[in-house]
KERO-357904 format. One record per residue: residue in one letter; x, y, z of N, C-alpha, C in turn. Coordinates in steps of 0.001 Angstrom, whole numbers, padded with zeros to 6 digits, always signed. Example, Ala and Ser with C-alpha at 12.3 -4.5 7.8 and 13.67 -1.06 7.14 Angstrom:
BEGIN
a+013190-005690+007800+012300-004500+007800+013200-003300+007800/s+012850-002250+007080+013670-001060+007140+012900+000030+007870/
***
This chain:
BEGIN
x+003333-018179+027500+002569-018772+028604+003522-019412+029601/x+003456-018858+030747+004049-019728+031739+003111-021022+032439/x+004116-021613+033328+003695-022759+034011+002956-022320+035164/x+002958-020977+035526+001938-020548+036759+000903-019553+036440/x+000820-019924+034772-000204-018684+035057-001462-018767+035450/x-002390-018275+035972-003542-018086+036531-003753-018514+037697/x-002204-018319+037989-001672-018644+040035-001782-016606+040146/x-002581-016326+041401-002865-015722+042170-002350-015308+043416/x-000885-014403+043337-000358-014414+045195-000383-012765+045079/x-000998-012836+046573-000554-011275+047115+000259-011521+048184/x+001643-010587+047568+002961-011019+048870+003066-009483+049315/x+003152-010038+050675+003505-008522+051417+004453-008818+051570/x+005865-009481+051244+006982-009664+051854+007654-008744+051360/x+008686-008525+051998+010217-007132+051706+010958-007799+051873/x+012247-006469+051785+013469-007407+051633+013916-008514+050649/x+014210-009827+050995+014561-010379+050339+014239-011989+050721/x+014041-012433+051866+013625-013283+051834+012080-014349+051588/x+011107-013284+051591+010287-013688+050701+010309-013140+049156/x+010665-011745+049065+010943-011238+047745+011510-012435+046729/x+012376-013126+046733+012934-014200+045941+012148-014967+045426/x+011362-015805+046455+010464-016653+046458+009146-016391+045376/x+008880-015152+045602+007685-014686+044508+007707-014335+043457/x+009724-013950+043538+010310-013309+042055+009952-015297+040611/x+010390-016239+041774+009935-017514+041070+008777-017670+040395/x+007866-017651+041179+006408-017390+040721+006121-016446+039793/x+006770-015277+039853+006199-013838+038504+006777-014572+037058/x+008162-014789+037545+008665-015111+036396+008069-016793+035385/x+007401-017111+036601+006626-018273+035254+005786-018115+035544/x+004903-017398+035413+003547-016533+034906+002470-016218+036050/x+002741-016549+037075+001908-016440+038602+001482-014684+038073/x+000543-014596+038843+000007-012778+038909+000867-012604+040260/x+001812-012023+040533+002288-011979+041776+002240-009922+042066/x+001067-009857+043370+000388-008451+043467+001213-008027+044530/x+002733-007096+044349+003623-006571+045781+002837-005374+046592/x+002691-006320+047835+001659-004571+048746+002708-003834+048817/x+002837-003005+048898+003784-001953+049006+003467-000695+050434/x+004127+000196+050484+003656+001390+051155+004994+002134+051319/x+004289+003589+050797+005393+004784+050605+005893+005192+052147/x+004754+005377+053428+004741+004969+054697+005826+004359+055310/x+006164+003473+055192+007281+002499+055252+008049+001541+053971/x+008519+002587+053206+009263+001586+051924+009936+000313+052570/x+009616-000292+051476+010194-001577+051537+012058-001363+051486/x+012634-001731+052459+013870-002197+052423+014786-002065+051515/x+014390-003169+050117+014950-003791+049032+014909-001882+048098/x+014261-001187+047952+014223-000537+047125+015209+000886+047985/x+015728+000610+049132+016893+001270+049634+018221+000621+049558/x+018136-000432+049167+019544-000781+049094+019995-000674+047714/x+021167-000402+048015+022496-000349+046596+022419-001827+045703/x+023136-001328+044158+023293-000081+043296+021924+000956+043166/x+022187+001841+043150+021198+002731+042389+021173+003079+041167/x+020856+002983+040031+020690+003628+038530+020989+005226+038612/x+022056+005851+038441+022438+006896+038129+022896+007427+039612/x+023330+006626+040579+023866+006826+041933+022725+007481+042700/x+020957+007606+042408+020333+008236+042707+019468+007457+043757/x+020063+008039+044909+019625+006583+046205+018310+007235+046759/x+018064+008662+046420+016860+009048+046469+015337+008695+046246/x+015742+007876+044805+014725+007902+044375+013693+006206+044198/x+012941+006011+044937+012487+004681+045485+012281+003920+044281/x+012359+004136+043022+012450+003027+041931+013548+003003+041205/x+014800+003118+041938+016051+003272+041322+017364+002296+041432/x+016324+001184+042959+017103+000252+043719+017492-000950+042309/x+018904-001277+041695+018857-002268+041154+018659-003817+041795/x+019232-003515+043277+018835-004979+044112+017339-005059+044053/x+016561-004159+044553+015190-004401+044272+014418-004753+042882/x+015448-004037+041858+014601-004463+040547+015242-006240+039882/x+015903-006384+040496+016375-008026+040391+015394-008882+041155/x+015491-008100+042189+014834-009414+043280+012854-009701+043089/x+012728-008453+042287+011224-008447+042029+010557-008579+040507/x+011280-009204+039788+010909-009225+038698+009736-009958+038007/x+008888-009163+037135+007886-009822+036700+006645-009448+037871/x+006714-008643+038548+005607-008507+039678+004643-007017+039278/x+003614-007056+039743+002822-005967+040243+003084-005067+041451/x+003040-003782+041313+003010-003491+043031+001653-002207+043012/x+001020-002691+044171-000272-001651+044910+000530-001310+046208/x-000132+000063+046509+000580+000558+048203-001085+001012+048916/x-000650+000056+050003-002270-000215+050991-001343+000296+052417/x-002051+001167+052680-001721+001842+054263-001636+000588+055495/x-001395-000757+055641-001936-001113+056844-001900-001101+057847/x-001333+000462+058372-001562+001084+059625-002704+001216+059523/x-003562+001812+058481-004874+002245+058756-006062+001094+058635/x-007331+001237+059365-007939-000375+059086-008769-000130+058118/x-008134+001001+057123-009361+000832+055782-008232+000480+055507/x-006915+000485+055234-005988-000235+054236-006040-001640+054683/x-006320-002354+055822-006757-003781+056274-008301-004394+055373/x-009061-003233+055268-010212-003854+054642-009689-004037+052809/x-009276-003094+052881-008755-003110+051117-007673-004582+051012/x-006796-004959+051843-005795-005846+051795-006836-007243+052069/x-007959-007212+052640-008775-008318+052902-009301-008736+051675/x-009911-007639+050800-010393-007780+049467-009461-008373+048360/x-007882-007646+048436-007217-008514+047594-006896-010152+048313/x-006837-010399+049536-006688-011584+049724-008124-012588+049548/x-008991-012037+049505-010471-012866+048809-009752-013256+047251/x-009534-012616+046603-009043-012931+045207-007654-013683+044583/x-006769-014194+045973-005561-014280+045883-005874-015944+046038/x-005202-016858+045483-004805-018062+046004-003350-018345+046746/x-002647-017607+046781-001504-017516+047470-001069-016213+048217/x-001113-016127+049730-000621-015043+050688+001180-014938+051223/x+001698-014485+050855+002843-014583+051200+003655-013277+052500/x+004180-013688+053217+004982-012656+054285+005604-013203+055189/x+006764-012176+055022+008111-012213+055890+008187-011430+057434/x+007157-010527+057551+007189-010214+059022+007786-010952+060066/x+007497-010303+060728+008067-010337+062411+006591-011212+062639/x+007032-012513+063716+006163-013213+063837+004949-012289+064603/x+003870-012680+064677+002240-012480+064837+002400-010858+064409/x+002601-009915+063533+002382-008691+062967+000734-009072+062164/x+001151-009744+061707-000280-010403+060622-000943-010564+061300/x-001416-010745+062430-002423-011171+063063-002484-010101+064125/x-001902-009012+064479-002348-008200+065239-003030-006610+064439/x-002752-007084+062787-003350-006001+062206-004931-006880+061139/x-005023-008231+061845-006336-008552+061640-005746-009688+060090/x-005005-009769+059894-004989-011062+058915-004293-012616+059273/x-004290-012526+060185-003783-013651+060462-004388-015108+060096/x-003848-015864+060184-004238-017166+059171-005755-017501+059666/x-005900-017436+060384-007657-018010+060707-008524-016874+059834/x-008551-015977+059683-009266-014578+059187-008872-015172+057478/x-007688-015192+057333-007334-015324+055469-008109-016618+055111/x-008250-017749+055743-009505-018945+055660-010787-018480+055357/x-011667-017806+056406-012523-017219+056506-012683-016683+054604/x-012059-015596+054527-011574-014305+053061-011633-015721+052170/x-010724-016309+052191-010649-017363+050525-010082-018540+051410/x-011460-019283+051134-011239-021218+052028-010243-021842+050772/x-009184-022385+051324-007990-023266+050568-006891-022170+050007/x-006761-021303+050662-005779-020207+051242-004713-021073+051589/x-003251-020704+050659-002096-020862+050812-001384-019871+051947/x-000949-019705+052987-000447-019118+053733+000995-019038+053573/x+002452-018104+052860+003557-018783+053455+003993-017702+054065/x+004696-018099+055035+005644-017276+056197+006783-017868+055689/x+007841-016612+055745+009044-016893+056424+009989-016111+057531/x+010949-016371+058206+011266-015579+059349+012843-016334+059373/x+013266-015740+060598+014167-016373+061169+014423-017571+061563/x+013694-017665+062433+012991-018869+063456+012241-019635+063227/x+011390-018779+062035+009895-019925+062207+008918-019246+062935/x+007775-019464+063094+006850-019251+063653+006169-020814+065489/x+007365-021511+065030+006927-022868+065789+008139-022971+066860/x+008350-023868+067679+009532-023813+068646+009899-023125+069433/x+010760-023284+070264+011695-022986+071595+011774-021457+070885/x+012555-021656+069700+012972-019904+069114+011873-019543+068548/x+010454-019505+068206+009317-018362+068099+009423-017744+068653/x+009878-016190+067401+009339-014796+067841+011071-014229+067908/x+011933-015391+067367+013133-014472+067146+012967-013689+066134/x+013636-012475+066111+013659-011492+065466+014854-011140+064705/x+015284-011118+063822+016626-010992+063007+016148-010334+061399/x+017949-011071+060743+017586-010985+059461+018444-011707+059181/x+018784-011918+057874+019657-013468+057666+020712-013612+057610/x+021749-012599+058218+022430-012442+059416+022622-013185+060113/x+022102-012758+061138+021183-013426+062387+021036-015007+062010/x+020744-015415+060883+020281-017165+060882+021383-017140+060020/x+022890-016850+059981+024156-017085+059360+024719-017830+060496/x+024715-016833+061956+025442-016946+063235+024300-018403+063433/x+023672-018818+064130+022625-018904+064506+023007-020642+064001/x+023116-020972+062112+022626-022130+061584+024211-022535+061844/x+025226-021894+061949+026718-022256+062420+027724-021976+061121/x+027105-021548+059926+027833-020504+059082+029072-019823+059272/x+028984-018705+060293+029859-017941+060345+031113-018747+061678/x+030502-019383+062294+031881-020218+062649+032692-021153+061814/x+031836-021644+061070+032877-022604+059712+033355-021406+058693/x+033410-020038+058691+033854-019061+057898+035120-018389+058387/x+036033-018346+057693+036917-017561+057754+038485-018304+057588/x+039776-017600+057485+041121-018723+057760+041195-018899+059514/x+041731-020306+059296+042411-021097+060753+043150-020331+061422/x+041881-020488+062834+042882-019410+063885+042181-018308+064199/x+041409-017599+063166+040399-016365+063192+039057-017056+063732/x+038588-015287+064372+037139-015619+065081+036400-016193+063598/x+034709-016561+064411+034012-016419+063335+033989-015044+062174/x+033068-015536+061263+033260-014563+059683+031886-014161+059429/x+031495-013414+059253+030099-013275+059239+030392-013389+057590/x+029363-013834+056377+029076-014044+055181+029160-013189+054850/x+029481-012382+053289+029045-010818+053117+027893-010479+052866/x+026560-011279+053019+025532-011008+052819+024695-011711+053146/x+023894-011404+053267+022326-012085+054526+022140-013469+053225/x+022833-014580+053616+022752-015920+053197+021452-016505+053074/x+021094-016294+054673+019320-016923+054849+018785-016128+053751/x+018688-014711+052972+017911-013981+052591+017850-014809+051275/x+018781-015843+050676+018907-016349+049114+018809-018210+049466/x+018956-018213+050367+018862-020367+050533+017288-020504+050956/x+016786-019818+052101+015368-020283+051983+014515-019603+051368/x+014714-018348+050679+013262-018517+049285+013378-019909+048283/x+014538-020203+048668+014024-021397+047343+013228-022724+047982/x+013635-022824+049183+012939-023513+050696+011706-023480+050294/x+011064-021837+050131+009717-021241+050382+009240-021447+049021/x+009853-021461+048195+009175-022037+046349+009086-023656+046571/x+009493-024447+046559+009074-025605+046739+007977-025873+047866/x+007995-025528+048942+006904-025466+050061+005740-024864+049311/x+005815-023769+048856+004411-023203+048534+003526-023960+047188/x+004504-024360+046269+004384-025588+045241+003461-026433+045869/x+004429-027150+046890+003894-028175+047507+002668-027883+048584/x+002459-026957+048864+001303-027018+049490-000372-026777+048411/x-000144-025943+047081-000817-026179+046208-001440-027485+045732/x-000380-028101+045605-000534-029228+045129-001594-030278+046543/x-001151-029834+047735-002046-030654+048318-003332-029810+048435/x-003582-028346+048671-004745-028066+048480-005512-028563+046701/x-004909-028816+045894-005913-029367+045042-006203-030666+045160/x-005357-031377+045863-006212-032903+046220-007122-032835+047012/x-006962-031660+048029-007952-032033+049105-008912-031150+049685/x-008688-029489+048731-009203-028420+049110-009047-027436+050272/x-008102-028036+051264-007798-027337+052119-006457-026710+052020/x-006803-025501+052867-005505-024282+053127-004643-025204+053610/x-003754-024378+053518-002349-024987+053787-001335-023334+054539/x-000662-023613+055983-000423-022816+056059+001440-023072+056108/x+002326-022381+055727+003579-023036+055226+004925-022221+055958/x+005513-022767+056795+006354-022258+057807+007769-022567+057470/x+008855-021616+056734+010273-021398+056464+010945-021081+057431/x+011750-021539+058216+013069-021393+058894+014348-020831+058202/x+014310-019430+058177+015669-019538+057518+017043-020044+058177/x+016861-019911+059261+017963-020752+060404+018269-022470+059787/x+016539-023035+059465+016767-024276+059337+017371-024533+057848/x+016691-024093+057045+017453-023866+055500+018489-023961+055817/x+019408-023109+056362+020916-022757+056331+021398-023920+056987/x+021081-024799+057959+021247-025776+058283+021231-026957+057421/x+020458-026941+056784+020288-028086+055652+021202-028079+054759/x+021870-027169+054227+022411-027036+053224+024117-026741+053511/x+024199-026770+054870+025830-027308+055448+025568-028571+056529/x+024668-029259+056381+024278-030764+056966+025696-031266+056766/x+025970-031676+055315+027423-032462+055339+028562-031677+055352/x+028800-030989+055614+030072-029757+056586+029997-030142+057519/x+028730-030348+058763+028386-030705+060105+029376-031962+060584/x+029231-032977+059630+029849-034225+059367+031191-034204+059187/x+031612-033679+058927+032999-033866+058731+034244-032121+058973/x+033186-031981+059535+033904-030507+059639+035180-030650+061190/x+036473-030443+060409+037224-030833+061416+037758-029869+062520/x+038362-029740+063522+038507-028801+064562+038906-027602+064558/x+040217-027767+063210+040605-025824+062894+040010-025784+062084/x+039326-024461+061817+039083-024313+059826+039815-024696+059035/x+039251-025245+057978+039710-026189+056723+039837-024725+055751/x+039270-023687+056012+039677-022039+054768+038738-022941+053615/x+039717-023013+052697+039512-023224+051145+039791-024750+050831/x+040741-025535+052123+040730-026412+051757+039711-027688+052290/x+039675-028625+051482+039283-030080+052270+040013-031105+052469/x+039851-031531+053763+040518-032794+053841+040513-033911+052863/x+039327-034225+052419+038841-035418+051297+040111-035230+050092/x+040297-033670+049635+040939-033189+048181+042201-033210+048064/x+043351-034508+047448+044160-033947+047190+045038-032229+047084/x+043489-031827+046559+044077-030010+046047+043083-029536+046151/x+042486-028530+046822+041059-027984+046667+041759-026268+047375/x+041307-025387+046569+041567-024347+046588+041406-023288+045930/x+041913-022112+045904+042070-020995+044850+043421-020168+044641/x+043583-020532+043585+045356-020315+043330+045497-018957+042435/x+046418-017896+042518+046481-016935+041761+046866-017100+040539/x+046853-016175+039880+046592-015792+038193+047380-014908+037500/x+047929-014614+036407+048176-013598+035901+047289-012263+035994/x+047763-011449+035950+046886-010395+036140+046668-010070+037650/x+045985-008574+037941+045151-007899+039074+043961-008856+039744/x+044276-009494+040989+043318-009974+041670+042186-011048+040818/x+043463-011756+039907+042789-012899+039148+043367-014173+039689/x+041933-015347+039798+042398-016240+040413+041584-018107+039828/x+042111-019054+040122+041400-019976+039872+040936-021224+040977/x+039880-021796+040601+039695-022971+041633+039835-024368+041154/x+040780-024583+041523+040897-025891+041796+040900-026928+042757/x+040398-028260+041938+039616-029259+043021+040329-030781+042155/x+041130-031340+043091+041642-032619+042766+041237-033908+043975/x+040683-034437+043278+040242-035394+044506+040916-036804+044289/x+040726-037380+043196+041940-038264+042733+043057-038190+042289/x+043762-039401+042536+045256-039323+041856+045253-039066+040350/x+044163-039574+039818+044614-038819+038429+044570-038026+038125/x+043180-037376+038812+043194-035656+038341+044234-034848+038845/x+045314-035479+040010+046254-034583+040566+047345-034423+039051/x+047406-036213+038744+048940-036091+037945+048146-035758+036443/x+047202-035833+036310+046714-034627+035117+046991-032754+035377/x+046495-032719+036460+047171-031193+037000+048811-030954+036786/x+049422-032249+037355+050751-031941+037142+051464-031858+035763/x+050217-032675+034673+050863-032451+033415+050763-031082+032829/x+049333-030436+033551+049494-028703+032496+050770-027913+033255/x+050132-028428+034688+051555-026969+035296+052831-027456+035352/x+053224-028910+035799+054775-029312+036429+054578-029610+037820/x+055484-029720+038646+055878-030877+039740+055985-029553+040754/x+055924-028017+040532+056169-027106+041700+055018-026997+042407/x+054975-025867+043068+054017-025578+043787+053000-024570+043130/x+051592-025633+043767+050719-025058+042692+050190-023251+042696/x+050325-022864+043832+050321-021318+043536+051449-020172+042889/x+052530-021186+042666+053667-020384+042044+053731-020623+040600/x+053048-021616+040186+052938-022178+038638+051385-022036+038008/x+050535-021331+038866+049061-020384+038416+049583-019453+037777/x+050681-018565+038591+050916-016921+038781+051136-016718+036957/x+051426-017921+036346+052237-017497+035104+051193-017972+033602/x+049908-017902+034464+048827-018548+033103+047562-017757+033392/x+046636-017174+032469+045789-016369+032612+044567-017535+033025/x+043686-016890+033882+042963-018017+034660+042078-018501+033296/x+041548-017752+032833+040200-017997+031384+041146-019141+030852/x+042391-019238+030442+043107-020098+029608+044007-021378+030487/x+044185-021168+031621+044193-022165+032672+042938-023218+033041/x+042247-022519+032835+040526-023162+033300+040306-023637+031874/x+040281-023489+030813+040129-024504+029396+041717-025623+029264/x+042770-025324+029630+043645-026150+029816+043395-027481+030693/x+042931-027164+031800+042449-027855+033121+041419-028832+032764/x+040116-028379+032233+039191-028429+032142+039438-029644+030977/x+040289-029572+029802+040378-030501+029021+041308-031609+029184/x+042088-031608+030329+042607-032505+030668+042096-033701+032110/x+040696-033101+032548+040242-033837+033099+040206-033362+034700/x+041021-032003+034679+040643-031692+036146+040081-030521+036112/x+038985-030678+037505+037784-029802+037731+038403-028616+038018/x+038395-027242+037331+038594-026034+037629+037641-024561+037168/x+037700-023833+037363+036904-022577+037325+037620-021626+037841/x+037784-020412+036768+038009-018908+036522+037370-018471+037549/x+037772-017788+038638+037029-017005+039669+036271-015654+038861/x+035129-015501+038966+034497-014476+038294+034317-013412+039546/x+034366-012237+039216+033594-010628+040027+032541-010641+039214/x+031711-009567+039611+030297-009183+039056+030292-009075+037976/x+031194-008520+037037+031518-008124+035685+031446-009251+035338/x+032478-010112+035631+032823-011056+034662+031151-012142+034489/x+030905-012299+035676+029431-012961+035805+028501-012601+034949/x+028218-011029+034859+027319-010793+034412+027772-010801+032351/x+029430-010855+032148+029443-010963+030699+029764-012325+030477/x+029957-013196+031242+030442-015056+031024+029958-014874+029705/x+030191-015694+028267+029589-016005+027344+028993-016894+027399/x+029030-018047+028208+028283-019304+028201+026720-018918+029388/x+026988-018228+029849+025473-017749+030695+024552-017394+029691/x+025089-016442+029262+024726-015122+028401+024491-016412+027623/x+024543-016719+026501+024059-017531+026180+023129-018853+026296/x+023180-019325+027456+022358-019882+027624+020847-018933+028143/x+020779-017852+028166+019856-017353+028475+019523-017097+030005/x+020724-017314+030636+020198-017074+032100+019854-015241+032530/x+020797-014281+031717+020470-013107+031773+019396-012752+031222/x+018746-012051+031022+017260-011279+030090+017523-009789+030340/x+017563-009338+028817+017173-007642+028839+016311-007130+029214/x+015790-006393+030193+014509-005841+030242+014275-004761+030186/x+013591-003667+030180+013149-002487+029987+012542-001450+031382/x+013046-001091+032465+012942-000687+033284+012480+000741+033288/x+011432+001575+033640+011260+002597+033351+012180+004012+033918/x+012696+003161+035031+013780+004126+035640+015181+003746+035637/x+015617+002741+035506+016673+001811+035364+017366+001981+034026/x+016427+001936+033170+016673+001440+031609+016252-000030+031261/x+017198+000002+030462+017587-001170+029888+018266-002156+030610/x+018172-003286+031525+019605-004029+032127+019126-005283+032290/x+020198-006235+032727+019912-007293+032422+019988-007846+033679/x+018068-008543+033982+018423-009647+034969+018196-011223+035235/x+018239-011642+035982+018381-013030+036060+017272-013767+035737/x+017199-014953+035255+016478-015800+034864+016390-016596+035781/x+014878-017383+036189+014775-018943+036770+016481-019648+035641/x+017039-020242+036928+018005-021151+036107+017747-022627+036002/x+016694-022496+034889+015859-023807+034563+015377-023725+033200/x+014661-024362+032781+014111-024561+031401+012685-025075+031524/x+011650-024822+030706+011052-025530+030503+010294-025826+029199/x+010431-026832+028340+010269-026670+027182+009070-026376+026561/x+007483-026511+027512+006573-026034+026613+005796-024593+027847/x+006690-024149+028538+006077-023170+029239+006910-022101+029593/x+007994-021741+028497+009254-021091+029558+009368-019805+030182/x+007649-019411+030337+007528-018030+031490+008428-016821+030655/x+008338-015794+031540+008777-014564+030974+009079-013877+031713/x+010323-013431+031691+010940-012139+032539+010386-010697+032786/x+009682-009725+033489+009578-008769+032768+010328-007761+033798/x+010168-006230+034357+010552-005770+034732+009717-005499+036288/x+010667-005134+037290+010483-004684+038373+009421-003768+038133/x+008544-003679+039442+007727-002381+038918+007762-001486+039780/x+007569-000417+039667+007405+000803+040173+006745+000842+041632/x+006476+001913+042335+006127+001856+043862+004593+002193+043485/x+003595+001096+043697+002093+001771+043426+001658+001485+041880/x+002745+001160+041029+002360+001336+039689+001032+001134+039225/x+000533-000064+039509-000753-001136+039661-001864-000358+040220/x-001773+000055+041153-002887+000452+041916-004079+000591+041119/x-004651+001110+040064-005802+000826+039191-005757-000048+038635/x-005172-000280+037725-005495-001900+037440-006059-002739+038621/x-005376-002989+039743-005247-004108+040432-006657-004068+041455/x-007052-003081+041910-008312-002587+042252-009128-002444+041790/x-008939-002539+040679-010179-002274+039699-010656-003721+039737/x-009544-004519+039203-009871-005718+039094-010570-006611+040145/x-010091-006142+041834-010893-007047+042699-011865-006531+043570/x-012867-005363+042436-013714-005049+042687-013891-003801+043177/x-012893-002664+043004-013202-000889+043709-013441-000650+042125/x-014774+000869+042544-014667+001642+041887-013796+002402+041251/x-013432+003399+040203-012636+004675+040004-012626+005417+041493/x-013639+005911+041334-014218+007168+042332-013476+006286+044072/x-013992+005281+044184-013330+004999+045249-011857+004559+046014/x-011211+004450+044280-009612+004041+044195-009538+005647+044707/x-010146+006878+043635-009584+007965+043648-009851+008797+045390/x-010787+008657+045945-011042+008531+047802-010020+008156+048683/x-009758+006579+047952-008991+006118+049180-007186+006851+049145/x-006950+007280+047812-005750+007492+047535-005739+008995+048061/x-006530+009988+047907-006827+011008+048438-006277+011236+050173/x-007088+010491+050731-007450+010155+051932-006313+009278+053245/x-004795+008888+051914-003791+008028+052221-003943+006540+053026/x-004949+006411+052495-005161+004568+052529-004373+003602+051672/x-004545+004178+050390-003798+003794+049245-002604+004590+049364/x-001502+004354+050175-000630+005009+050062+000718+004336+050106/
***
């Protein structure tokens, strides 16, 4: 039993910045219903790795089967306005609406927040975007990218002297779903005090802002790279071995002349080169200064102390296999939810219709007919 179960969201979001947000919710027990459409695949299930390099095949995306775990997916045409009437019906049954569109899309194909009131009164609404839906910037159009440049990211990125750095990956797409899980929490929570909808507006621009607030503060005129002013030593120093490296962070004098007792009095990237980082980082680590083994994907995904704590989960993928993905990195001791697998494009579609009221005969019409598509 999870902590959300008999929570109710139908998310039309793609990609990744609402995708995250709902992956929270599946995984502690929410019914979370992905609209889908073969029409326009979702994004996430084109991007890399693919399971057997097969980029062909729309349930093969491993980014997509991470980012959606534990979910349902139905595919509703809503180009067409019988796939609008069918998407109206699951939002009568939904306590939570979720989407990442391009601002007013929802409302020019007839769901927009006054209409989803109407469908189910105390209707959770969440958006997220670039911009927001509110302000000077409503109706910017990006992706989280776009709110990297934008929140001032990619100018604090890169070494002193170089242009800006763009992130290697859409940043906004992973800081504000977690924005959008607490917001949507929190707007639950006030529709049960008071019964009313709640409609819930993510900035990924502003997220990204929040969360280099104190960079803003003290961020000095050239790039600082790797280092900080505050740190005696703050950096990443090489390793024995191929493109192995460690981080270290000395902020006091003791943790410096504790540093100086594992390595010596040279310079600290010439006295890394000669200690394997895994055994540098337990050296470090027991003498009182803060360090960490730089991990790649590999190493992340085999850490023993993750893996053990349970942050990975095996799951059973029907096209994937077997692989392991991420856990809420939380606990909870009498509800701790359940991982299950990404699902398929449409998988649901009977079940999920059935359930909020179509016939057989009329699932089997509309799918005919590419409504359900």
């Amino acid at each position: 039993m999870g902590a959300l179960d008999g929570l109710k969201v139908a998310d039309f979001s793609w990609v990744g910045a609402g995708p995250r947000a709902t992956k929270d919710l599946a995984d502690n027990g929410a019914t979370v219903v992905k609209v889908e459409s073969a029409r326009r695949l979702d994004l996430g299930r084109r991007s890399p790795p693919f399971a057997g390099g097969d980029r062909h095949n729309r349930d093969a995306s491993v980014f997509f089967a991470q980012t959606n775990t534990s979910k349902k997916s139905v595919t509703i045409n809503l180009s067409d306005p019988r796939g609008v009437e069918v998407a109206k019906r699951l939002v009568a049954w939904s306590d939570v609406v979720v989407e990442n569109f391009g601002p007013g899309y929802m409302d020019r194909i007839g769901l927009g927040w006054e209409v989803l009131q109407e469908l189910r009164p105390g209707i959770v609404l969440a958006s997220v975007s670039v911009a927001g839906r509110s302000g000077p910037m409503a109706g910017f159009r990006g992706y989280g990218n776009s709110a990297a440049a934008w929140s001032g990211h990619c100018d604090m990125t890169g070494w002193p002297g170089t242009e800006p750095h763009m992130p290697p990956f859409a940043y906004g797409d992973v800081v504000a779903p977690m924005m959008l899980t607490v917001a949507i929490l929190s707007a639950l929570e006030q529709r049960d005090r008071t019964g009313q909808g709640v409609w819930v507006d993510v900035s990924q621009i502003e997220a990204m802002v929040h969360v280099a607030a104190d960079l803003f503060a003290q961020m000095p005129d050239e790039k600082p790279a790797n280092d900080d002013p505050s740190f005696a030593i703050h950096g990443v120093f090489p390793c024995a071995g191929e493109d192995r490296w460690i981080a270290i962070a000395c902020e006091t004098d003791a943790q410096e002349a504790a540093l100086r007792g594992v390595l010596g009095d040279d310079d600290v990237s010439s006295l890394t080169r000669a200690w394997e980082a895994e055994a540098l980082e337990t050296a470090l680590v027991a003498a009182g200064v803060p360090a960490a083994a730089v991990l790649d994907g590999k190493g992340l995904a085999e850490h023993p102390a993750l893996n053990a704590a349970g942050h990975f989960v095996e799951v059973d993928h029907p096209v994937i296999g077997r692989a392991k993905m991420p856990a809420p990195p939380y606990t909870f001791s009498e509800t701790p939810g359940t991982v299950g697998p990404a699902p398929c494009l449409g998988a649901d579609n009977a079940d999920v219709f059935t359930e909020i009221g179509f016939l057989q005969d009329e699932i089997d019409s509309l799918t005919a007919e590419g409504v359900l598509a």
